[in-house]
C-alpha positions as CSV (number, residue, x, y, z in Angstrom):
1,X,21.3,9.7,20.6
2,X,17.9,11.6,20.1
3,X,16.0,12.4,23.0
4,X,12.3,10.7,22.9
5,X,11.1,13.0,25.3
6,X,11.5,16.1,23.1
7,X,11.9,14.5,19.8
8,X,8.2,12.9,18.1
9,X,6.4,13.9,21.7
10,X,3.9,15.1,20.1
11,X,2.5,11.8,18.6
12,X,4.2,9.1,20.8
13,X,4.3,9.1,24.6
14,X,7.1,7.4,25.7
15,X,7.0,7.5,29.4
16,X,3.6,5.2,28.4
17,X,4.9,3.1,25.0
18,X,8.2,2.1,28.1
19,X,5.0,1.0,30.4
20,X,3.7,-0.9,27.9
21,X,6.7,-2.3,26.3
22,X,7.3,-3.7,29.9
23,X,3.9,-5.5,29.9
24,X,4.6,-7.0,27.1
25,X,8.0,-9.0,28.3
26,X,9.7,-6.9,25.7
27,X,13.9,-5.9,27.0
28,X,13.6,-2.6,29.0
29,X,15.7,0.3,29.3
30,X,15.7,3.6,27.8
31,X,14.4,4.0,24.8
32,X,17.1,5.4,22.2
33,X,18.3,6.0,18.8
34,X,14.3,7.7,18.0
35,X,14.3,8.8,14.5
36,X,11.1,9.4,12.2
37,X,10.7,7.4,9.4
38,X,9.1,8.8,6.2
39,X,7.3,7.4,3.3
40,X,4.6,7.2,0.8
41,X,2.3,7.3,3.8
42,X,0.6,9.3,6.2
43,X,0.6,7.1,9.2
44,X,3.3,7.9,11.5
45,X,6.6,5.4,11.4
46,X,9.7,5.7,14.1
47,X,12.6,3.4,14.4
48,X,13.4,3.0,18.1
49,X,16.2,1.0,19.9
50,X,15.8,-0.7,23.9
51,X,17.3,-3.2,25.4
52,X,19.8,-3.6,22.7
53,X,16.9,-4.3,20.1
54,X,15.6,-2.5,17.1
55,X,11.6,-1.8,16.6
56,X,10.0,0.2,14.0
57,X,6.9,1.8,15.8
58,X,3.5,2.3,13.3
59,X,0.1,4.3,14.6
60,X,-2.2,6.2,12.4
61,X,-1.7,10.3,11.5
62,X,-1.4,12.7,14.3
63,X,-4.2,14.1,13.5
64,X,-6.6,10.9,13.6
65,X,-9.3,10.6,10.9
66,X,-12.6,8.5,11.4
67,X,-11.7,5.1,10.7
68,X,-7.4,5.7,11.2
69,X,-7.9,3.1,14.3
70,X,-10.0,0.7,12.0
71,X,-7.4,0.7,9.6
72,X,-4.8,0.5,11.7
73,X,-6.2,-2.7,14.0
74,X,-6.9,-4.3,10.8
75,X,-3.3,-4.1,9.2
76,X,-1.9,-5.6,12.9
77,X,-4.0,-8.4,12.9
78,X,-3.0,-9.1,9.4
79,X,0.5,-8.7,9.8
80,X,0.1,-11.0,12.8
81,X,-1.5,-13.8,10.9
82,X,1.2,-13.5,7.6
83,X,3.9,-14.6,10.5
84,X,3.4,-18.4,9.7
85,X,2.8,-17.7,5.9
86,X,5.6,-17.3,3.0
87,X,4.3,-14.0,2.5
88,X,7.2,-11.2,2.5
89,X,5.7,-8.9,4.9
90,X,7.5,-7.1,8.5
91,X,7.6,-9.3,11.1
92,X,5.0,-8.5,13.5
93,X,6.2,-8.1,17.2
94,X,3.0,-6.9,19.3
95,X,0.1,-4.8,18.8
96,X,-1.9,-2.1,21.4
97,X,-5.5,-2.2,19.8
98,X,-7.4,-0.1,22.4
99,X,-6.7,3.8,22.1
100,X,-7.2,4.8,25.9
101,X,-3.0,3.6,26.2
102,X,-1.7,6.3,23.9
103,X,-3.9,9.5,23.8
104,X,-6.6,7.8,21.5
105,X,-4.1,6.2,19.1
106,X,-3.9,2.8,18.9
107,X,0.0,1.5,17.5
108,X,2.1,-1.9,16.8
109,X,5.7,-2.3,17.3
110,X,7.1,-4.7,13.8
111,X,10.8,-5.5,13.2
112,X,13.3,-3.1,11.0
113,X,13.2,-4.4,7.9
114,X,16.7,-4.9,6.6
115,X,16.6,-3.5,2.7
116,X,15.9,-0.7,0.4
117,X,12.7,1.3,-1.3
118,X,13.5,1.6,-4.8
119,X,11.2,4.9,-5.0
120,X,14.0,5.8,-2.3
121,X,17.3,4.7,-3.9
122,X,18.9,2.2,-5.9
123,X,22.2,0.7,-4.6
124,X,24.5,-1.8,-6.6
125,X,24.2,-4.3,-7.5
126,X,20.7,-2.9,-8.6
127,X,21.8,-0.5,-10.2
128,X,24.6,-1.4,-12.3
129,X,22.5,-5.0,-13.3
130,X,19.6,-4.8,-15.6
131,X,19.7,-8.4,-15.2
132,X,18.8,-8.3,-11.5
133,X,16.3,-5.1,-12.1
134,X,13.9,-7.3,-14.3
135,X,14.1,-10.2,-11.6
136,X,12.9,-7.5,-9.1
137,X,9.9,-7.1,-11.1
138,X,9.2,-10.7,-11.7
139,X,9.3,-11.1,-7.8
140,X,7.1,-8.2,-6.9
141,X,4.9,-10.8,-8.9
142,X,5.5,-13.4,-7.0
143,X,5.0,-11.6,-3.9
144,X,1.3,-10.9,-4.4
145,X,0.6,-13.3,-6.2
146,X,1.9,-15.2,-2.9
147,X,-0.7,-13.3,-0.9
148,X,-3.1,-13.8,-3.1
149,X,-3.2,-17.4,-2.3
150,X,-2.8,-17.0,1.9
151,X,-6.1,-18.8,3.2
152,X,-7.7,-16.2,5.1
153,X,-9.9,-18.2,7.0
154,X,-7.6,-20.3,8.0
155,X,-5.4,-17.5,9.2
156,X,-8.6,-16.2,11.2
157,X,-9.1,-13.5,9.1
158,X,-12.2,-15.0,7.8
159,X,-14.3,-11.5,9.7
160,X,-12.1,-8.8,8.0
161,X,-13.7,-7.1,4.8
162,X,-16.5,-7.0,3.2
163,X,-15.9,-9.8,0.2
164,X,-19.9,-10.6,-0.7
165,X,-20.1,-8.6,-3.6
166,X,-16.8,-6.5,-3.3
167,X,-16.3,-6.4,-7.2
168,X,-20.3,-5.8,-7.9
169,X,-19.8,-2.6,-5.5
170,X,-16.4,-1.1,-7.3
171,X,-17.7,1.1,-9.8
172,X,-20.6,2.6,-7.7
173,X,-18.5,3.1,-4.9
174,X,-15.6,5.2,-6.5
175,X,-18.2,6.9,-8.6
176,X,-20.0,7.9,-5.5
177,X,-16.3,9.1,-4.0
178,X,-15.7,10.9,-7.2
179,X,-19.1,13.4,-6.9
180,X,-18.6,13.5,-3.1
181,X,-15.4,15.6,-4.5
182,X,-18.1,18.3,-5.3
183,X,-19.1,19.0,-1.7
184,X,-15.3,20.9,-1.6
185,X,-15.5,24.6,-2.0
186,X,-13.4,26.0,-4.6
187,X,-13.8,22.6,-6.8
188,X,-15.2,22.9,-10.0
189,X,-16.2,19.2,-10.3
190,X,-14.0,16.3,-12.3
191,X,-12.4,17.1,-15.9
192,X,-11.6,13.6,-16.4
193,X,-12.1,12.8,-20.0
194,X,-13.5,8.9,-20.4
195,X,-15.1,8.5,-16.5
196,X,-18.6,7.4,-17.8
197,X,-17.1,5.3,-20.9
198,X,-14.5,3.2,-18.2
199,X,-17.3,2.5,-15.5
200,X,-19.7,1.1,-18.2
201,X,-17.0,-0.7,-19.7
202,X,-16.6,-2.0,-16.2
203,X,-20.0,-2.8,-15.2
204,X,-20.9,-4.8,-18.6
205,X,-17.3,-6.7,-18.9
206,X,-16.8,-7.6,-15.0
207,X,-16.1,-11.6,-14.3
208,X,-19.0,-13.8,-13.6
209,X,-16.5,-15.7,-11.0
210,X,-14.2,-14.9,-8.8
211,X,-12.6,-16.4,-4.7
212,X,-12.3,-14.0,-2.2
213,X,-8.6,-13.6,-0.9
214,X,-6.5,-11.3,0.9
215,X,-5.2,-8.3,-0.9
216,X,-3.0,-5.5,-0.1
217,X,-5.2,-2.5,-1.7
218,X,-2.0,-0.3,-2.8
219,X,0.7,-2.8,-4.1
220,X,3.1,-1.3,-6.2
221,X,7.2,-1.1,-6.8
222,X,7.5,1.7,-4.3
223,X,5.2,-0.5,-1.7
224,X,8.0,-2.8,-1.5
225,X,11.5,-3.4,0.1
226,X,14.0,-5.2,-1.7
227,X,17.1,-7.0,-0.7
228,X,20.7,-5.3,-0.8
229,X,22.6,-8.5,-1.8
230,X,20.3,-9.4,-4.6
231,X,16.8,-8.9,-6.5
232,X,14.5,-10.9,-3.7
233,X,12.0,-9.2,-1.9
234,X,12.6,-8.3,1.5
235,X,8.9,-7.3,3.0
236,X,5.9,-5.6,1.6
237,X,5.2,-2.4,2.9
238,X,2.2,0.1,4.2
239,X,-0.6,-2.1,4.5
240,X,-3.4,0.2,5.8
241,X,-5.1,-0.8,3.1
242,X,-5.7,-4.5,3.2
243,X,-8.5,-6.9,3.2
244,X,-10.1,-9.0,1.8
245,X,-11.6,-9.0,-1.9
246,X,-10.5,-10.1,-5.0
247,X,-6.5,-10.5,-4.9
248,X,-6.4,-10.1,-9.0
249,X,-6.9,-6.5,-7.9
250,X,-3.6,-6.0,-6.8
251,X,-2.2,-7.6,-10.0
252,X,-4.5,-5.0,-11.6
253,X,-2.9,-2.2,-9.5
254,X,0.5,-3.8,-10.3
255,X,0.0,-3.4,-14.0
256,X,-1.9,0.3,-13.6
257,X,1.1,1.9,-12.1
258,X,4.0,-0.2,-13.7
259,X,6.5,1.6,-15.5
260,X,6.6,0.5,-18.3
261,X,8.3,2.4,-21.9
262,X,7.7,6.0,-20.0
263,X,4.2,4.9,-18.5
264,X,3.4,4.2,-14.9
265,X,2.4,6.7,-12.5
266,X,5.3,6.3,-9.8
267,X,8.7,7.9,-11.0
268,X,11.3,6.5,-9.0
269,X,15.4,5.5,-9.1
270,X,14.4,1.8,-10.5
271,X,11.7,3.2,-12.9
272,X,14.0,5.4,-14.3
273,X,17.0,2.8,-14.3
274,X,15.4,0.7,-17.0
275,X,15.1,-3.2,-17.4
276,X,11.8,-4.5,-15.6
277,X,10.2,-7.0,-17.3
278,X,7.2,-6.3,-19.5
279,X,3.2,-6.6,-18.7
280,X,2.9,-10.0,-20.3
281,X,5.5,-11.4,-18.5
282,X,4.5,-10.3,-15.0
283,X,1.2,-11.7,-15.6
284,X,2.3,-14.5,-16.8
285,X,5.0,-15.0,-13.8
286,X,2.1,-14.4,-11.4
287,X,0.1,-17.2,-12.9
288,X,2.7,-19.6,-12.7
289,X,2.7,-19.0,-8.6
290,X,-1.4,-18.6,-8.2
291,X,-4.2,-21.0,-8.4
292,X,-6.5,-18.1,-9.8
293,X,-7.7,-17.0,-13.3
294,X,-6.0,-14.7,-14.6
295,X,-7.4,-14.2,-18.1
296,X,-9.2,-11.1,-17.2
297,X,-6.1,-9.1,-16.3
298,X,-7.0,-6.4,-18.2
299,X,-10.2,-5.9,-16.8
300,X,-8.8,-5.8,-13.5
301,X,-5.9,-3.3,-14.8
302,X,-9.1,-0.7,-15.9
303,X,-10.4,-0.9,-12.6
304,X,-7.1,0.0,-10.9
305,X,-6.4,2.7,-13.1
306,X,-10.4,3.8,-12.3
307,X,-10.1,3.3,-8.9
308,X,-6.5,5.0,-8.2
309,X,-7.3,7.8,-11.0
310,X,-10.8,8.7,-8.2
311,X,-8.7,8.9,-5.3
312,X,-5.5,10.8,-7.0
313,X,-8.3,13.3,-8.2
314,X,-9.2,13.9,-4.3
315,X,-6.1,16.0,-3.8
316,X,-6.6,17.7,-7.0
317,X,-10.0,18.9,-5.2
318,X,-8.6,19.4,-2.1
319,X,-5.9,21.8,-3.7
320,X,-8.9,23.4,-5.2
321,X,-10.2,24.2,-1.6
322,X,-7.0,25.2,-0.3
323,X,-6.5,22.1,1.8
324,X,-3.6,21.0,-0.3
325,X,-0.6,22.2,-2.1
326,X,-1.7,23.5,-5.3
327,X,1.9,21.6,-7.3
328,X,0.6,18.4,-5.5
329,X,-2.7,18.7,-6.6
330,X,-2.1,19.4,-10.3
331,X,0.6,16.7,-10.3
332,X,-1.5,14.1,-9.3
333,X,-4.9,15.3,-11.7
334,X,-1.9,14.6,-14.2
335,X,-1.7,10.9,-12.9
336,X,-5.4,10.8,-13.0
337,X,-5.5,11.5,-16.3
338,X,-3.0,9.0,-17.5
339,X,-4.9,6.4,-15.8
340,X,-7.5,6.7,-17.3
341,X,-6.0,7.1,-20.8
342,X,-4.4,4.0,-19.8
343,X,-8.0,2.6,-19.2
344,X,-9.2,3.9,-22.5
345,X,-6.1,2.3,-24.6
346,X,-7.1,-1.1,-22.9
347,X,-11.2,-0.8,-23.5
């Protein structure tokens, strides 16, 4: 048994998360079994046990950035209104919004979700089965595209984003990300061949028409949990990111970082293992489960690869400024510039 008090202190009171717990009707007891969870994420994750039940504990980085409570709020309320939807996502338990509780952090307790990263591992049957490894593909499809079609408003979510003119904003918005880069000391500015060609591409091809819909803002393979006994998808992961825009993005971001004959820009057990179905047919399995248009998947596959290619590039200028590990940073400028190769194979 770990000891709470000593163990993950630093980031979680738990004299105060056993008070609150308590208010909440939630079993009490001492809380046991405290390990930290990692990930492909910065926020801070600990599976817990009291009262004979599991938790999974979320709240932003210990060292809290401007908007790490935003986010943070946003993703709880979200995972709180998927509850009643067929959406694979962790089952919300309950949420602390105001940061006076926990030493300016706000937090949420979700279920354990019971299955496997695939960036993490890949057990058998997965592993032995290409037949099951392209069904995991075609369901990460269905998965978002299952999102994708959630009614927001409905859900009460109708106040979260910013979806008037969310596409129209894209390219200035990363662009404007890309030159704040500069301010860094140390960074030389971006060597990304193609920047100016893709966001003009962008900006004269974008769709006249498009419906405002939740989307996850990072979905990709290693964003997901799959099932041990088979290829279904157990929950969608690390939603910090989500709001509401123009779901085709995340098919876009899907397709951007897909691994596909050596390609993608996540190397991972199930990547490397071989057998996931090709482009064409996860678009074509994610139209058959969405009402939306998808005819313009390529567009939205160049703005992924823009988009994701900016923000990789950030560490590459951090590294630059000595706020980042130099091997990091030149991995991911290596990403960046297969994105937007990517981009410029598609344009």
């Amino acid at each position: 048994m770990s000891q709470p008090d000593v163990v993950d202190r630093s980031v979680v009171d738990f004299a105060v998360l056993a008070r609150w717990m308590d208010e909440q009707g939630l079993p009490g007891g001492p809380i046991e079994d405290v390990r930290r969870l990692s990930g492909g994420t910065q926020n801070v994750m600990l599976a817990l046990t009291r009262g004979g039940r599991r938790y999974v504990l979320r709240r932003p980085p210990e060292h809290l950035r401007r908007k790490s409570n935003d986010a943070q709020v946003r993703e709880m309320r979200v995972l709180a209104a998927l509850a009643d939807t067929p959406v694979p996502a962790p089952g919300f338990i309950a949420g602390c919004p105001d940061p006076d509780v926990m030493d300016g952090a706000v937090f949420y307790l979700m279920e354990e979700v019971d299955g496997f990263n695939p960036a993490v591992t890949l057990p058998s049957p997965h592993a032995d089965d290409p037949a099951i490894r392209h069904r995991m593909g075609l369901n990460a499809a269905a998965a978002i595209a299952t999102l994708g079609e959630v009614d927001h408003v409905a859900a009460g979510l109708g106040d979260v984003g910013r979806p008037d003119g969310f596409l129209e904003r894209q390219v200035g918005r990363w662009l404007s990300e890309l030159a704040s880069y500069s301010e860094l000391d140390g960074y030389p500015g971006p060597d990304i061949p193609g920047v100016d060609r893709v966001a003009d591409w962008l900006e004269r091809n974008r769709p006249e028409e498009w419906r405002p819909g939740l989307m996850h803002g990072d979905f990709h393979l290693s964003n997901i949990m799959f099932r041990y006994d088979g290829p279904g998808v157990a929950a969608i992961i690390d939603w910090e990111m989500v709001t509401v825009g123009d779901p085709l993005l995340d098919l876009g971001w899907l397709l951007a970082t897909w691994p596909e004959r050596g390609g993608g820009t996540l190397g991972h057990p199930l990547a490397e293992a071989g057998g996931l179905p090709s482009r064409d047919e996860v678009i074509a399995w994610y139209a058959d489960r969405s009402s939306r248009d998808v005819s313009a998947a390529p567009w939205y596959e160049v703005l992924a690869c823009f988009k994701l290619g900016i923000v990789l590039e950030g560490s590459n200028a951090r590294a630059d400024a000595g706020k980042a590990p130099r091997e990091i940073g030149d991995r991911l400028h290596a990403h960046t510039l297969n994105l937007f190769d990517r981009a410029l194979s598609l344009i």
